[in-house]
Residue, then its C-alpha position, 0 to 999 in steps of 0.5 A: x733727376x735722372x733722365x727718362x731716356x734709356x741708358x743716358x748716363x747712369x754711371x754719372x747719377x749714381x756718382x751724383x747721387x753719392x756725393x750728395x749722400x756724403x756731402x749731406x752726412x747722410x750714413x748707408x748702411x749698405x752699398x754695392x759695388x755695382x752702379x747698376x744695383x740699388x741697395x736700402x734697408x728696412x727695420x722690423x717693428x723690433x729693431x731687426x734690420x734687413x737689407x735689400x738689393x735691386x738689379x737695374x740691369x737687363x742681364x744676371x749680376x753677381x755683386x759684392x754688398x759692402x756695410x760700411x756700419x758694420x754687422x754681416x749679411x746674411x740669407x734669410x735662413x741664417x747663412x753667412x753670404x760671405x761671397x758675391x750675391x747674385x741677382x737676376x735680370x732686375x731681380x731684387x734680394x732681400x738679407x738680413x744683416x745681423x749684428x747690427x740692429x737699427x737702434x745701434x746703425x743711428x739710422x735717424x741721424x745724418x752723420x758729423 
């Protein structure tokens, strides 16, 4: 469990956390390139498949999202975000990511 003190080694829990989800064969379907950005997906009751991004940061971020599954984010009207997403200060963005749909990411099932 991460400490409940303030900045005391966030970057090391991430990288804690990583390599349980990869030692456990557990498959994100989406990332960012920043320790200080949460990342997760939601699926709609018809198989849409939405990404959200969560800033733990004090100040704005602009990160790079990578799918590791496949598909590509898009705005929520239906724009390509083909450059880095910008967060406010512990903001949090909601995307969808199309071509991709939960059925086809396998989301019930850790990986081999």
């Amino acid at each position: 469990m991460p400490a409940l003190t303030p900045r005391v080694n966030p970057d090391d829990t991430v990288k804690l956390y990583d390599a349980l989800a990869r030692h456990t064969g557990v498959r994100r379907l989406i990332t960012a390139d920043d320790p200080r950005v949460a990342c997760d997906t939601l699926v709609r009751d018809d198989g849409a498949l939405f990404a959200v991004l969560a800033s733990h940061a004090a100040e704005p971020l602009t990160v790079k999202p990578a799918l590791p599954c496949g598909g590509e984010l898009t705005s929520l009207d239906g724009e390509e975000v083909s450059e880095g997403v910008e967060l406010g200060p512990f903001g949090i963005k909601i995307m969808r990511i199309a071509g991709s749909r939960a059925a086809d990411a396998d989301l019930a099932r850790p990986g081999p």
